[in-house]
C-alpha positions, 0 to 999 in steps of 0.5 A: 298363525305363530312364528317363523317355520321356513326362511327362505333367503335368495334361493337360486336354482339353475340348470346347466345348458351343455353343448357337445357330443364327446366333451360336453361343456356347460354354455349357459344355464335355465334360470328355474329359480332365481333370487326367491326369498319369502316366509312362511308362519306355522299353520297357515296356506302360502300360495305360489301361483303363476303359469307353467315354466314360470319355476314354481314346482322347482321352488318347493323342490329346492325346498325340499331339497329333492333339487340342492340349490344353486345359491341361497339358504332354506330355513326350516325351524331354525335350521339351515336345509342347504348345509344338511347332508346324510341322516340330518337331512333325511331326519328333517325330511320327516317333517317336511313331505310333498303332495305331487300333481299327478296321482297317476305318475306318482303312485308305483303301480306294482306296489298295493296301497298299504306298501306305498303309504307304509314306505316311509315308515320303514325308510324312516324305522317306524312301526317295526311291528307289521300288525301295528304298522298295518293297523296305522296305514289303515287308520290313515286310509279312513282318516283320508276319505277312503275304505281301510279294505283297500289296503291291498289293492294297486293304483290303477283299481283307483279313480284320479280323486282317490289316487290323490287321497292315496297321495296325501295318506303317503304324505302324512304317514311320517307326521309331518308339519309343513307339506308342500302341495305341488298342483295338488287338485290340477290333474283331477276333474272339477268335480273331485277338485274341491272335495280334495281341498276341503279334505286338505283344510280339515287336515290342517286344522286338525293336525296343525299344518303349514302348508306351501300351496302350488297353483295356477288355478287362481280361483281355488288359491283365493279360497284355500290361501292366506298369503299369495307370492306370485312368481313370473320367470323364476322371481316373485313378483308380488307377495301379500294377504290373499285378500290385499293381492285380489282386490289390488293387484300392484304389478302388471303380471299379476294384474294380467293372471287376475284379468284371465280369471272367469266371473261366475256373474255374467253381468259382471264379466261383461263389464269387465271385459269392456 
């Protein structure tokens, strides 16, 4: 792990609360994100963990800048996203992509796969020629666990697990160097959940990514994470080695999210829960 790739300073994300039915006026706001800062070294894991509504997934799509924030600064390789607009910020946008939780709402199921990972490269003017844009979404298919013949098939010919993979392949397609994985494995069965990660890790390694890993799951975080920031009601509240957050948990939420993990030895659980 190396420098600094993503600042993120005081970042603040509020929805507006409107009343009315003809003149709707703003009364209040949800508070999604609310005054978070963390960084992230290149090539390593940063888990974001915490229950549902706490405002995780809004943060790495602030990030991102598929929701411009309220307040705050973002950071990527020196450059300040909040100020991009226009061709800059869809030039940044190439190095940074997401991996969604739900394979089956995010894949379009009138688009086959090669279209659906090939998009981006028209988007972005990559591969002009159709044979060479087809060979490389191909070699993207195999490179992620699945059969370069599937590259005319629709989503819904896919199970949940291979879907994914169809996510990740889209994810990679501009070469990116930071992803952030939005409950990447939350959707899929137990089984299939640790063949995705696996694949995730052997593409970091291989391709030198950093990512931004969304969970709830804290068990699958302890393996895959370096670092953990926990975040309750839009603010984190404990950030630190993956190791360091586990074996001493500091504040009373993370302390409560940590107890709600099952041990798989059963002498061990029971003593616990006395």
């Amino acid at each position: 792990m190396g420098e600094t790739i993503l600042s993120v300073k005081n970042l603040k994300k509020h929805f507006p609360i409107t009343a009315g039915f003809i003149l709707q006026r703003e009364v209040g706001a949800v508070k999604a994100v609310d005054g978070v800062s963390f960084d992230v070294k290149r090539g390593e894991t940063l888990g974001l963990v915490g229950e549902s509504g706490c405002g995780k997934s809004t943060t790495g799509r602030t990030i991102l800048q598929l929701y411009r924030p309220t307040a705050g600064t973002v950071e990527f390789e020196g450059r300040d996203l909040t100020t991009l607009k226009g061709n800059d910020l869809r030039q940044m946008r190439k190095e940074m992509q997401i991996i969604f939780q739900d394979p089956f709402a995010s894949l379009n199921p009138r688009m086959t796969v090669g279209s659906i990972v090939s998009e981006p490269l028209q988007i972005h003017g990559l591969y002009p020629n159709k044979s060479e844009r087809q060979e490389y979404v191909e070699a993207l298919l195999e490179r992620v666990g699945l059969n370069p013949y599937f590259i005319n098939r629709y989503p819904h010919e896919f199970s949940g697990g291979q879907r994914q993979r169809i996510g990740i392949a889209r994810a990679l397609a501009l070469r990116p160097s930071f992803i952030v994985a939005d409950e990447p494995i939350s959707a899929l069965d137990v089984s299939i959940q640790a063949q995705v990660v696996n694949l995730m890790e052997e593409l970091q390694e291989e391709l030198g990514l950093t990512y931004l890993f969304i969970a709830h799951d804290l068990s699958m975080v302890r393996h895959i994470c370096d670092r953990v920031a926990v975040m309750y009601l839009g603010k984190i509240v404990e950030l630190g080695s993956t190791r360091e957050v586990y074996d001493n948990p500091l504040h009373p939420y993370t302390q409560a999210l940590l107890s709600a993990v099952p041990e798989p030895d059963p002498s061990k659980e029971a003593n616990r829960r006395r």
